[in-house]
Every structure is written in C-alpha cells, then in structure tokens.
C-alpha positions in Angstrom: -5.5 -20.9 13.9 -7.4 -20.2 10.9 -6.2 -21.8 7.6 -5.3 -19.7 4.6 -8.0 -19.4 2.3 -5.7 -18.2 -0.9 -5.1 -20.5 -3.3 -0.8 -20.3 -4.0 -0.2 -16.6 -5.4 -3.1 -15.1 -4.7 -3.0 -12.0 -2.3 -6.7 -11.8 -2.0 -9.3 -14.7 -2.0 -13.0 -14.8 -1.3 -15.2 -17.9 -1.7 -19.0 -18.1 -1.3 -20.0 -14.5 -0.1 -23.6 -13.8 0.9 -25.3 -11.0 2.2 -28.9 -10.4 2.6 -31.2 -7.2 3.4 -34.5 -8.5 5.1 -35.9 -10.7 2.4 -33.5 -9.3 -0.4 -30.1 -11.0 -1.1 -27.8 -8.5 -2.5 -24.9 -10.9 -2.9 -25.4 -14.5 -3.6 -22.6 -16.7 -3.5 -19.6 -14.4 -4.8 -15.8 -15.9 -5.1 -12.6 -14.7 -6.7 -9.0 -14.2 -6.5 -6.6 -11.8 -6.6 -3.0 -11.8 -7.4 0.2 -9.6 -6.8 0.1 -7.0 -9.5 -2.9 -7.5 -10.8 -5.9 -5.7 -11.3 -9.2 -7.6 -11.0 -12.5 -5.7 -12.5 -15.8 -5.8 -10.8 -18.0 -4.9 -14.2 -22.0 -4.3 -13.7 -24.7 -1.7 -13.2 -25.8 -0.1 -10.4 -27.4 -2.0 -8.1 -26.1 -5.2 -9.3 -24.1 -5.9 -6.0 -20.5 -4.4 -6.3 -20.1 -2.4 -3.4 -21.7 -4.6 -1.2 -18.9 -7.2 -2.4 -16.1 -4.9 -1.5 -17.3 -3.8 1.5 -17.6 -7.5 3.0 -13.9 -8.1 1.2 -12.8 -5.3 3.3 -14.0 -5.8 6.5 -16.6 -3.2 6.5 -19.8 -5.2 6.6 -20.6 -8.3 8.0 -20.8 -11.3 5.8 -23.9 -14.0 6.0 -21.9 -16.6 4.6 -18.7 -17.1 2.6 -15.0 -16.4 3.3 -12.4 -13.8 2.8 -8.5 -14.1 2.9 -5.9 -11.0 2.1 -2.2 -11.8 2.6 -2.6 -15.1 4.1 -4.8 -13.9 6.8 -8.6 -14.5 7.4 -10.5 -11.0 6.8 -13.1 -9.8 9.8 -14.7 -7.0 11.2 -12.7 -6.8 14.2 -9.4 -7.9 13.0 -7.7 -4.5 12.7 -4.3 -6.3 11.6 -5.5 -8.0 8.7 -7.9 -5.2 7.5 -4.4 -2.7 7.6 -3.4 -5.1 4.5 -6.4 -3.2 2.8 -6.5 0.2 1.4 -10.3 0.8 0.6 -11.6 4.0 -1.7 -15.0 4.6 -1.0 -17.3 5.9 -3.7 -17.8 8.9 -1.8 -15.6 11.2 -1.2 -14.0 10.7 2.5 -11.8 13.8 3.2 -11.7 16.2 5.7 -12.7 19.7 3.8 -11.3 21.9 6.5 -7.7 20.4 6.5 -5.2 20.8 3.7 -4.4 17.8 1.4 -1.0 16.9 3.5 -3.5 17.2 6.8 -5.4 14.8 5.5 -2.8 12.0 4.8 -1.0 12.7 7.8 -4.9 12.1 9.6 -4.8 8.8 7.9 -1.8 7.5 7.9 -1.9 8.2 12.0 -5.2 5.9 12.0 -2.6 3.0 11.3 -0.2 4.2 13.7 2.7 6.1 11.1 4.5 8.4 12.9 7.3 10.9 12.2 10.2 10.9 9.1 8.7 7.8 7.8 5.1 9.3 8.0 6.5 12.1 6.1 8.2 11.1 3.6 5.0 8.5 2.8 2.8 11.7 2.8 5.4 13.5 0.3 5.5 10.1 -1.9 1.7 9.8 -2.1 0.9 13.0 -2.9 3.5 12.7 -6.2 1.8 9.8 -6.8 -1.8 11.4 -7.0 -0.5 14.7 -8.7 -1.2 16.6 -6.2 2.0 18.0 -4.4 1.9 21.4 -5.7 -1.2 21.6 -3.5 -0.4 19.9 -0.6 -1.0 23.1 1.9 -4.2 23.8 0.1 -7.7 22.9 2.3 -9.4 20.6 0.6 -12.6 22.7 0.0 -11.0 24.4 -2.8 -10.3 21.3 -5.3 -12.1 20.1 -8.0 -14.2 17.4 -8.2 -11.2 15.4 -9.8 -8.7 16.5 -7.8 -10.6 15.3 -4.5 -11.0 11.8 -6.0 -7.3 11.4 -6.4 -6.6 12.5 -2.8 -9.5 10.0 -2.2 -7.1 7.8 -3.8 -4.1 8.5 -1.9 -5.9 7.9 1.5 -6.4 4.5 1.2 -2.6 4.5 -0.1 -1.1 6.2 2.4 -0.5 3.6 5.0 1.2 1.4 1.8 -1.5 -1.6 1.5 -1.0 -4.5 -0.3 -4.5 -4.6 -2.2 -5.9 -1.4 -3.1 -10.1 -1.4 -3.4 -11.7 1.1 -5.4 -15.4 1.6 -5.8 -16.1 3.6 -8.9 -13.8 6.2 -8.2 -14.6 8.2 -11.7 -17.7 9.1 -11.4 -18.7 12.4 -11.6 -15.2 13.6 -12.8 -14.3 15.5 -15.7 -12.7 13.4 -18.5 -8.8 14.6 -18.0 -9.6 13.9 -14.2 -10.8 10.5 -14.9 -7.7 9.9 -17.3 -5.2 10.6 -14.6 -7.0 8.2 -12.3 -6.5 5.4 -14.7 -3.3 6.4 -15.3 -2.6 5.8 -11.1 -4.6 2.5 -11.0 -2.3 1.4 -14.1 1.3 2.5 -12.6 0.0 0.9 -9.1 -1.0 -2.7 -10.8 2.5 -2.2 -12.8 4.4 -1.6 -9.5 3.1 -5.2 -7.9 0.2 -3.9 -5.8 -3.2 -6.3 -6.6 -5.8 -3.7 -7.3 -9.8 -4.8 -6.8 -11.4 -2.3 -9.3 -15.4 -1.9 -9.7 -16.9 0.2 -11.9 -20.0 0.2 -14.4 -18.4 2.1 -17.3 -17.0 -0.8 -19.6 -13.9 1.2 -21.0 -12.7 1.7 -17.9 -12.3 -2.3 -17.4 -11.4 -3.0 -20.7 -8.6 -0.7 -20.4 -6.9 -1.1 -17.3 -8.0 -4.5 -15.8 -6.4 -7.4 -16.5 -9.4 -10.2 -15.5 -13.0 -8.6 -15.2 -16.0 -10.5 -13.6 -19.5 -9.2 -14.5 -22.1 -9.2 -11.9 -25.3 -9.0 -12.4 -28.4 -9.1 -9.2 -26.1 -10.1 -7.1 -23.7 -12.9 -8.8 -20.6 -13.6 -11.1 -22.3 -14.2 -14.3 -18.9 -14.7 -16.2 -15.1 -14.2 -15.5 -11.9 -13.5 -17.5 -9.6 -11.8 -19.5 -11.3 -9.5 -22.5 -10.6 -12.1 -24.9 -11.6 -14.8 -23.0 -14.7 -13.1 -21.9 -15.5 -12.5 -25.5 -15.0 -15.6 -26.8 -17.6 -17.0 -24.5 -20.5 -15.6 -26.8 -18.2 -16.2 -30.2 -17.7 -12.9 -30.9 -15.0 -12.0 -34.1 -12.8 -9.2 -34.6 -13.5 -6.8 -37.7 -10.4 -5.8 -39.8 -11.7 -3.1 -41.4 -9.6 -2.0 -44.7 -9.6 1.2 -46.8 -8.5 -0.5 -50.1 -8.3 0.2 -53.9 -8.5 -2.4 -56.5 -10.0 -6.2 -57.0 -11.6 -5.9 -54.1 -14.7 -8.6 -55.0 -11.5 -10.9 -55.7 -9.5 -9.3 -52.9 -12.8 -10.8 -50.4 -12.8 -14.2 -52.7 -9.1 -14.6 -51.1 -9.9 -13.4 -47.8 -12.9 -15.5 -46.9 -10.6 -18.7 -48.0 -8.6 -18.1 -45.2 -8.2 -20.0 -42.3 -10.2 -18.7 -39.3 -12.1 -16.1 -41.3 -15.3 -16.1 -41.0 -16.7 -13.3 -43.6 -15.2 -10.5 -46.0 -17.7 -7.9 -47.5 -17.2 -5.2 -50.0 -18.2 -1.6 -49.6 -17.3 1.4 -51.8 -13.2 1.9 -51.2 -13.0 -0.8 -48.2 -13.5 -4.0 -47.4 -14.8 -5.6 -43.8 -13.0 -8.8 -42.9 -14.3 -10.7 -39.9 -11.7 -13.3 -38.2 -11.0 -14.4 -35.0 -8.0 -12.7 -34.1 -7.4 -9.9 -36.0 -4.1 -8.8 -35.1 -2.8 -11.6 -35.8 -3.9 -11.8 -39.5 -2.8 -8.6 -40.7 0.6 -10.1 -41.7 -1.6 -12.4 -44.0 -4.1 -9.9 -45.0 -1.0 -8.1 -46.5 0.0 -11.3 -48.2 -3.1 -11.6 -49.3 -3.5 -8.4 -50.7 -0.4 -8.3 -52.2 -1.1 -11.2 -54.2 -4.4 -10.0 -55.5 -3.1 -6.6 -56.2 -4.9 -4.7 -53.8 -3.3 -1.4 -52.3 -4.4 -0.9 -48.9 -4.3 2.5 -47.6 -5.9 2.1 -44.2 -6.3 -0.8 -41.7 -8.4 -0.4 -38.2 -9.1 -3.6 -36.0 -12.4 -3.3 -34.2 -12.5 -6.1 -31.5 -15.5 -7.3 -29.7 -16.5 -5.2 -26.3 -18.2 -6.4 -23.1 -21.1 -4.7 -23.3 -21.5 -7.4 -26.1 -20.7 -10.1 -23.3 -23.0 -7.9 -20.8 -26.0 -7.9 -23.4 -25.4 -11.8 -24.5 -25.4 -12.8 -20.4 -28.1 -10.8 -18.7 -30.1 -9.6 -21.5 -29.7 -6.2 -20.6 -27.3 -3.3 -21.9 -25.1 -2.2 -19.2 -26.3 1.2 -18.8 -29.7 0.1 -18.4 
C-alpha cells in the first residue's frame, strides 16, 4: 500500500513534478500543498507551465517524475477512485452544446455513477450555485460566453469533489461574468472545499487566493501569502493623504516614525511610505493631530505581484 504523501492537513500534496516534451522540460521539479478551504494560486504567463501542473495533479497526464496525493490517496492515471476526489475545469470549454444546462450535469454527474433523487437534487444545488437555474432547460448553444464558463464550473462540481482545479477559467469573459466567477471560487474556498486556482491575470490572485506560487519556464520561483510574497523584494506600502496645513512639518513627524521609511510633500497631500500601512493609520492620525494637520483623504496603496513577478523573473507578467 502506498503511503500518504500529505503532510497533516493538507488535502492535496505534490512533490517533485516533471514533465518533459522531447527535449523541452515544461515542468521542472514542482511541489506544493493544499489545504481544506483554501485556495492556492498558480500565478504566471502563458507558457510558463501551469496547465501542464494541473493536468499531472489531476490525473490527466502522465508524470516523468514526482508525486501526487489528494485526500490521502496516491493520484494516477488509472486510479478512477482517487481521481473522483478531483473536480477539474478545463480552460476550454467542455460542454455538450446540443443538451440543456441540467442535461449536461446530469451527463456528468452519471460519469461518476450519481443516479436518481440524490443526482437531482445535486443538479438543482449546482446550478444555484453557478447562477444559472433560471436556465436550466436552455441548450447550451444559446449562452454567453460567461454563462458557459460558469456551467464549465459546475461540471467539475457536480459530482461534489473535495479539491476543485481551475485553469484560467476567466478568460475571454466579459467583466460582470468574470466577477461572478470569483465570487463562486470565494463562497467554494469559504465553504471548506481546497480550490487549486491558475491564472495569469494578477488581480485575480491577489483577490481571491489565499497563498499564490509564481511560475515561471517551468518552476516555483517564489511562494506565499501577498504580504509575504511582497516582502521578499522589500516592497512598502504608500499611505497616500489629502491634507491641509504644516505639511513640510507634518512629513518631519512622519519620517521619525518607527518603520517609516519616507514622507514627501506634494501640493494638498502628502505620500508616506511604511511597512504596513494599515496599521499606522491610527498613528498617522496621532500624528497629524499633533502637528495640526487636517486630513481630508487617506488611500493605502500596497505593493502588487506583478512587482514580485518583475523583481523574480525579470519580466512583466503580461509579457
């Protein structure tokens, strides 16, 4: 019997993935971990390896080295059991176009053997879920874009996996569409389901992902939280105040505080750069207070990782 490759708590782990095409080696050593509830970002251009990761984690393609555990249990090809643990999303679109949206699910979640009331009522669920059951007897030719990306969605949720893999599943949608498919992927990580997330539009990790590895030709260059990933090129936080006033004496106070690192002076504001700016608003107030400053605006700009993206691989994401 295999031993579990998860490290306590984690629903999915991989350690040491490899694949190569001919002389090419797409993925070069790739490991991570997954928990319950938790939504893990894949972050990097196209090209840069990501779906060729997720399609070894889930069992789609074969793996030249390295391992990969979901729920305990040892992820192959052939293993059907530990594959139905999985609900994958592919990029494209993989719907029937000829069958309604409730044909479609009930297709589905026959492939892993639902039947009757409780394949029913799963259908009914999902299709709340994904906004979609005003249009459940509708053929699937006559969505939207958007609206076939969320049934997308609710294919690979159907059959009620634990981990959830999506492979940028907003592209080419229209903006409200793309909001409402961050909204699922949010309420899905809330609800305990561990959600592997890739995608090469930085918002989209920054808002709903909770750690975020960046890949770049083929490996991990960097893991973490935001902050964490952002601290690893000692990037500050800008608290950026509309102000009237001292304000030459206002900056003279700020830049004596602890953990600041700069204040400048412009017409009607002043730019304070500090580690963590939410937490020093409190003392910017004090602060201001004291130097008889009225502030009339405050907006905290935090670092981004396309700053972490540029500092590690040179490159602007997008490029």
């Amino acid at each position: 019997m295999t031993e579990p490759l998860a490290p306590p708590g984690a629903l999915l782990s991989c350690s040491g993935l490899v694949r190569r095409f001919g002389d090419r080696v797409a993925v070069d050593g790739v490991g991570f971990a997954i928990a319950p509830g938790e939504t893990y970002g894949l972050l990097g251009p196209n090209g840069a390896g990501k779906t060729t990761t997720i399609r070894m984690v889930c069992g789609l393609l074969g793996r030249d080295a390295g391992e990969v555990s979901v729920d305990g249990r040892t992820v192959d090809r052939h293993d059907a059991d530990a594959r139905a643990a999985i609900g994958f999303v592919p990029q494209d679109v993989a719907l029937y176009p000829d069958l309604s949206a409730l044909e479609n699910l009930r297709f589905f979640g026959r492939l892993y053997g639902m039947r009757g009331p409780a394949l029913a009522d799963r259908v009914r669920e999902v299709l709340e879920l994904v906004g979609l059951a005003d249009r459940a007897d509708d053929r699937v030719d006559t969505f939207s874009g958007g609206m076939k990306r969320r049934l997308n969605i609710g294919a690979g949720l159907v059959h009620q996996p634990r981990l959830l893999v999506l492979d940028e599943p907003t592209v080419g949608v229209d903006p409200q569409s793309r909001h409402a498919i961050l909204e699922n992927v949010q309420a899905l990580g809330a609800a305990g389901m561990a959600v592997l997330y890739t995608t090469h539009y930085m918002e989209e990790a920054e808002r709903i992902c909770d750690r975020v590895a960046i890949m770049d030709r083929g490996r991990i260059v960097a893991e973490g939280t935001h902050r964490e990933l952002v601290a690893t090129v000692a990037e500050q936080d800008h608290v950026k105040l509309s102000a009237s006033g001292d304000l030459e004496a206002f900056a003279i106070a700020c830049r004596a505080a602890a953990k600041v690192s700069g204040a400048y002076v412009s017409p009607g504001a002043v730019d304070v750069v500090v580690a963590n700016g939410r937490q020093f608003l409190p003392q910017v107030l004090e602060i201001a207070e004291r130097s008889a400053v009225t502030i009339s605006g405050i907006e905290v700009v935090e670092p981004d990782l396309e700053a972490v993206f540029l500092h590690l691989t040179g490159t602007a994401l997008r490029e």
